[in-house]
C-alpha positions in Angstrom: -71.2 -12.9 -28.1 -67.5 -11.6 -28.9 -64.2 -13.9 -28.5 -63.4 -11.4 -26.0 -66.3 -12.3 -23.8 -65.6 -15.9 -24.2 -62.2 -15.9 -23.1 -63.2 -13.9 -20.2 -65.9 -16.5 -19.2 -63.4 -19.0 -19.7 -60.7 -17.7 -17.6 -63.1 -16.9 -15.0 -64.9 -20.6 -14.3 -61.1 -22.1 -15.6 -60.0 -20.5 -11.9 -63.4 -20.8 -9.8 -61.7 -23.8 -8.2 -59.0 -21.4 -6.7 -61.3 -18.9 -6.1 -63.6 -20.8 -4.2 -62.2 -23.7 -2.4 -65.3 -24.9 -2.2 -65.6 -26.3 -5.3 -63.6 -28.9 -6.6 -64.3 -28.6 -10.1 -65.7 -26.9 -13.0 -67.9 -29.4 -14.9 -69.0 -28.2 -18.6 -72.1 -30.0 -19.8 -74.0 -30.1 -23.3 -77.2 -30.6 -21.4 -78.9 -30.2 -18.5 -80.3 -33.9 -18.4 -76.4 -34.7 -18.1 -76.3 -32.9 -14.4 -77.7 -35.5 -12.7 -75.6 -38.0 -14.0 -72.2 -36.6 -14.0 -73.1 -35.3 -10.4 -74.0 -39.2 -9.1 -70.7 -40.4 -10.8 -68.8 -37.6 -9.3 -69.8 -38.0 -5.6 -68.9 -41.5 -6.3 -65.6 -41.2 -7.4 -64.8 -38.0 -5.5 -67.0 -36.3 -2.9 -67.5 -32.7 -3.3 -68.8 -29.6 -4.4 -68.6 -29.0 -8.6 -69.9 -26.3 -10.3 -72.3 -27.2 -13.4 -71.7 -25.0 -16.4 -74.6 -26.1 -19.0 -74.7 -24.8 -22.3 -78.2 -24.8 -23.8 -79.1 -25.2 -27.3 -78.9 -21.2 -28.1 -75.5 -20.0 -28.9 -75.3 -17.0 -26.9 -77.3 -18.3 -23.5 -74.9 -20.3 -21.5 -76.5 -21.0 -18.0 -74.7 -22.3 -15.2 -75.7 -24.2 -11.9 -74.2 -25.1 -8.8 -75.1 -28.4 -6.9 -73.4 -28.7 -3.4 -74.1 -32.4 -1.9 -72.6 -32.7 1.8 
């Protein structure tokens, strides 16, 4: 993956909250097993939507997931 792609990635979920005002934040994880658990303390502190940006062992997959809890 090229730094070009990366900073274009990065721009794009930097301003996802803007984009979508359903989302309250970006969240970048190491691993998926974190999701869970950053998602429980999050509706905790701070009801909302937040997107899950999980990047996988494999340097060039990056996988992303959103969790919307109403």
């Amino acid at each position: 993956m090229d730094m070009n792609r990366i900073e274009e990635q990065a721009r794009y979920y930097q301003n996802l909250p803007l984009r979508d005002r359903s989302v309250k934040a970006v969240v970048h994880l190491e691993d998926a097993e974190d999701e869970l658990f950053w998602n429980h303390q999050l509706q905790k502190a701070s009801p909302a939507a937040y997107h899950f940006l999980v990047q996988k062992d494999m340097p060039k997959l990056i996988m992303y997931n959103q969790i919307s809890l109403k």
